[in-house]
N, C-alpha and C positions, 0 to 999 in steps of 0.2 A: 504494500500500500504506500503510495507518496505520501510522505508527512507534509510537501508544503502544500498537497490538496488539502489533506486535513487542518491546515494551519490556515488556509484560506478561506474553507468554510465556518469555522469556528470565527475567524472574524464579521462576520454576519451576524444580526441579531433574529436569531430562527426560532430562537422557544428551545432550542434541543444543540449537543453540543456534537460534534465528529468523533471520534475514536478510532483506535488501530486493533478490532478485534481479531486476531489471529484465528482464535479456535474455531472461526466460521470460514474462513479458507476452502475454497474447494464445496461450499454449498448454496445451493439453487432458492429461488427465493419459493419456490415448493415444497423446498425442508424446512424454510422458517416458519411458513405458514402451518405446514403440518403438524411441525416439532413445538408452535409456539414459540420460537427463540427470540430474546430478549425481553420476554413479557413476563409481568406477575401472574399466576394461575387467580383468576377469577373466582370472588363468592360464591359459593355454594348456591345462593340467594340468584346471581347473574345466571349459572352455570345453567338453573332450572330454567331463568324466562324461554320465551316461545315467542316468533315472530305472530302478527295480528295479520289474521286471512277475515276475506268476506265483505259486502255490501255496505256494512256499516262503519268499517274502516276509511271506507271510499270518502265519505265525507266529513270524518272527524278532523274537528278544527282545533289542534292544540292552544294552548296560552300562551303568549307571549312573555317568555322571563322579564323579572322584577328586578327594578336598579337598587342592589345594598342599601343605597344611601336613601332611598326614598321610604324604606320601609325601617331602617335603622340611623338616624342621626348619627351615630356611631363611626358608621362607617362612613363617611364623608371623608373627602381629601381637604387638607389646608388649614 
């Protein structure tokens, strides 16, 4: 792996940083996916949901998420 790709990507501000994973060397991103690599093993709680099939899905109109600071003074910046 170039280190100055990874040094180059990590000077971006992505949320997430680069690495030189070795032990993943030589695998497809079909073992990741299969294997799960790099992730936490999901709640038991998650593990169970189930995607939402049928007519009534069709038009559920979810919430629109709430801003901290509106529901919490608290959180406010400044």
């Amino acid at each position: 792996m170039d280190g100055d790709l990874i040094d180059a990507v990590n000077r971006g501000n992505y949320g997430w940083r680069a690495a030189n994973y070795s032990q993943f060397w030589g695998m497809t991103l079909e073992d990741g996916i299969r294997h799960r690599l790099g992730t936490f093993r999901p709640s038991p709680t998650v593990m169970n949901m189930n995607e939402m099939h049928g007519s009534k899905t069709r038009h559920l109109v979810l919430p629109l998420p709430k801003e901290p600071e509106a529901e919490e003074p608290k959180f406010r910046a400044g």
